[in-house]
N, C-alpha and C positions, 0 to 999 in steps of 0.2 A: 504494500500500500504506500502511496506516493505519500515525502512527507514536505513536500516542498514543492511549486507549481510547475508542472510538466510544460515545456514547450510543443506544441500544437500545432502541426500547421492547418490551414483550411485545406479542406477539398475542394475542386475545381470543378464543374460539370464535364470539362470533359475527359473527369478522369472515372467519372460515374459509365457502366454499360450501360449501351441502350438497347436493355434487356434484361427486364423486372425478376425473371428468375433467378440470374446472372446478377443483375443486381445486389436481389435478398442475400446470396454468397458471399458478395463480396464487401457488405457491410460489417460481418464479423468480424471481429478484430478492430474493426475503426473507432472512433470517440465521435460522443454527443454531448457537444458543450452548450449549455446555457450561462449567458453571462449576464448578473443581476448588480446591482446597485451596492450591494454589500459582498462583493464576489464572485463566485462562479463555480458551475454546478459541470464535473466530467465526469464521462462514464464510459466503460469502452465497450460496445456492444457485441453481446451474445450468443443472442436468438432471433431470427426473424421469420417471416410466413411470406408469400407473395405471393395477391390477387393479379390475378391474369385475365386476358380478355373471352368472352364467353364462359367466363367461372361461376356458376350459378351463387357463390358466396360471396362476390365482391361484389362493392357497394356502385358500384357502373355496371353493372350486368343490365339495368335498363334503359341504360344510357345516362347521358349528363345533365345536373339540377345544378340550383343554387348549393345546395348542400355540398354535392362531389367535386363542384369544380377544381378546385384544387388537382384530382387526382388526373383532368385532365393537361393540366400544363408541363412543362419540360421536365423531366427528372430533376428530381433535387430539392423538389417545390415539398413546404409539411400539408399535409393534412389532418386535422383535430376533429375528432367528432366524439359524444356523449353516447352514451351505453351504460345499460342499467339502470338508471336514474343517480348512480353516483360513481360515474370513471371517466375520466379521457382517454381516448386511445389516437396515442402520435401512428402515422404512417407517412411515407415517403414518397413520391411520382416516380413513376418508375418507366417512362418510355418516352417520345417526342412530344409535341406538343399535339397536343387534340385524342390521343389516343390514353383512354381511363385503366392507367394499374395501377397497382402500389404493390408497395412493402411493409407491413406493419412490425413496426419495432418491438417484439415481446420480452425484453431482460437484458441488463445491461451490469456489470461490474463497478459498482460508485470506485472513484477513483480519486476525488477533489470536493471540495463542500459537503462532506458527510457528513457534517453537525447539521447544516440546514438541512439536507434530505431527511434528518431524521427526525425533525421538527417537522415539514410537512408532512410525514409519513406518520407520526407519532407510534416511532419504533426505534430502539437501538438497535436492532438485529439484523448486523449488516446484511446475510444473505438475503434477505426478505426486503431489502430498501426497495428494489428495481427490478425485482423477479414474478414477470407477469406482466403484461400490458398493460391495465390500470395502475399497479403499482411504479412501473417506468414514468407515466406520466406525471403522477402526485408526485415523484421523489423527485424529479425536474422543474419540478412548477407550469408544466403546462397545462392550457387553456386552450380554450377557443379566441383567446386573444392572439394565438400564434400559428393560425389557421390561416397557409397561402405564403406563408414567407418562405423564403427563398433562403434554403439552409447550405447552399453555397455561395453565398452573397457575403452581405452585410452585417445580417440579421444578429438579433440579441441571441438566438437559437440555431447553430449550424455544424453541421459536418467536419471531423477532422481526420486527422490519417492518424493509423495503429501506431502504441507507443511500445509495442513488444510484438515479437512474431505472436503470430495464431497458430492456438495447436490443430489438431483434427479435426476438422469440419464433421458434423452430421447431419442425417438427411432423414426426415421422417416423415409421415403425415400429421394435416394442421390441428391442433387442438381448439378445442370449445369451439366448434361449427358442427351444422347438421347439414348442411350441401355439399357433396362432393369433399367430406371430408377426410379421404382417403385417398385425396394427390398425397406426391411426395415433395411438397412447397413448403416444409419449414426447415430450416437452417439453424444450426447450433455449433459452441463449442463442447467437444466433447469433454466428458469430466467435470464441466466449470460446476459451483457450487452452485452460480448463479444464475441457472439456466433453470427456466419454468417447468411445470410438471415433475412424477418421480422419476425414481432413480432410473427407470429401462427408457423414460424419456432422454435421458443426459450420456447413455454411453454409448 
C-alpha cells in the first residue's frame, strides 16, 4: 500500500481499444483517480464486465435516450447511472462515437485517500472499500454529477496507467444479471483480495 502519492500518468484515448471487450481487458491493472478539494481518491482496477452491442443486458440494447447517452460517445467518456434505489454504478464508453457499449467498473484496489473512502463507505475494511460496483462508486465519491465526462481529458475523474504489472487476467461470466448472463465479458485479477464475488469467482 502506497504511503506516499504515486505518480500517475493520464491515459490518452488513443491509447484506449476500440473494442469494449478488448477494452474491459485492458482496464485491469490501470488506476481510477478522482481528485477532490481535500485530495485524491486512486484505485487500481480489478474487475470489469463489458456491454456489447445487441446484448440483451446493456442498457442501449434499445437504442439511445437521455439516460444512455453517454455510453454513446467516444471511448473514454463515464457513464453514472442509479440502481437499486441506493448505488451508483460508474461505466466507461467503450467504442467510436455513436455506437452504445460500455464497461462497467466492478472493484478496484484503494491505493490513495483510504481515510476518505472509508468515511464514505462507513467501513474500515479495506477489502470491502471498492469490491463490487456500488461499493466502487460510494468509495470514489461518484455521482451523477460525473455522468458524460471525459475521463481522459481534464476531468476531476479520469483514467491513468498501471502503477505495477498485472498479474493473470481472468475470464468469466457476468455477475448479478438475468440476460445473457452466461457470456464470458467479465475480466479480473486473478487472486486479488479485491475482486467481487467468492473465492471460485477470483481464481
Amino acid at each position: 500500500m502506497a504511503s506516499e502519492r504515486l505518480r500517475i500518468r493520464r491515459l490518452v484515448r488513443d491509447e484506449l481499444p476500440v473494442q469494449t471487450v478488448k477494452l474491459a481487458r485492458f482496464l485491469i491493472g490501470k488506476t481510477l483517480v478522482h481528485d477532490l478539494p481535500r485530495g485524491r481518491l486512486v484505485g487500481r482496477i480489478v474487475e470489469t464486465e463489458a456491454y456489447v452491442t445487441g446484448d440483451a443486458a446493456a442498457h442501449t440494447f434499445r437504442g439511445i435516450t437521455k439516460r444512455n447517452r453517454p455510453l454513446f460517445l467516444d471511448r473514454g467518456h463515464a457513464y453514472v447511472y442509479f440502481v437499486y434505489g441506493n448505488h451508483f454504478m460508474l461505466n466507461v464508453s467503450g467504442q467510436r462515437e455513436g455506437i452504445g457499449e460500455g464497461v462497467l467498473l466492478r472493484a478496484a484496489e484503494p491505493l490513495e485517500g483510504i481515510a476518505q473512502m472509508e468515511r464514505f463507505r462507513g467501513t474500515e475494511r479495506l477489502a470491502d472499500l471498492a469490491r463490487g460496483p456500488g461499493r466502487l462508486a460510494e468509495a470514489f465519491g461518484v455521482d451523477r454529477r460525473l455522468d458524460g465526462v471525459d475521463l481522459c481529458g481534464d476531468s476531476v475523474l479520469w483514467l491513468g496507467a498501471g502503477v505495477r504489472r498485472v498479474g493473470r487476467i481472468g475470464v468469466s461470466v457476468r455477475i448479478g444479471i438475468s440476460k445473457e448472463a452466461d457470456r464470458l465479458l467479465r475480466f479480473y485479477e486473478r487472486g486479488s483480495e479485491f475482486v467481487s464475488g467468492g473465492k471460485l469467482l477470483r481464481v
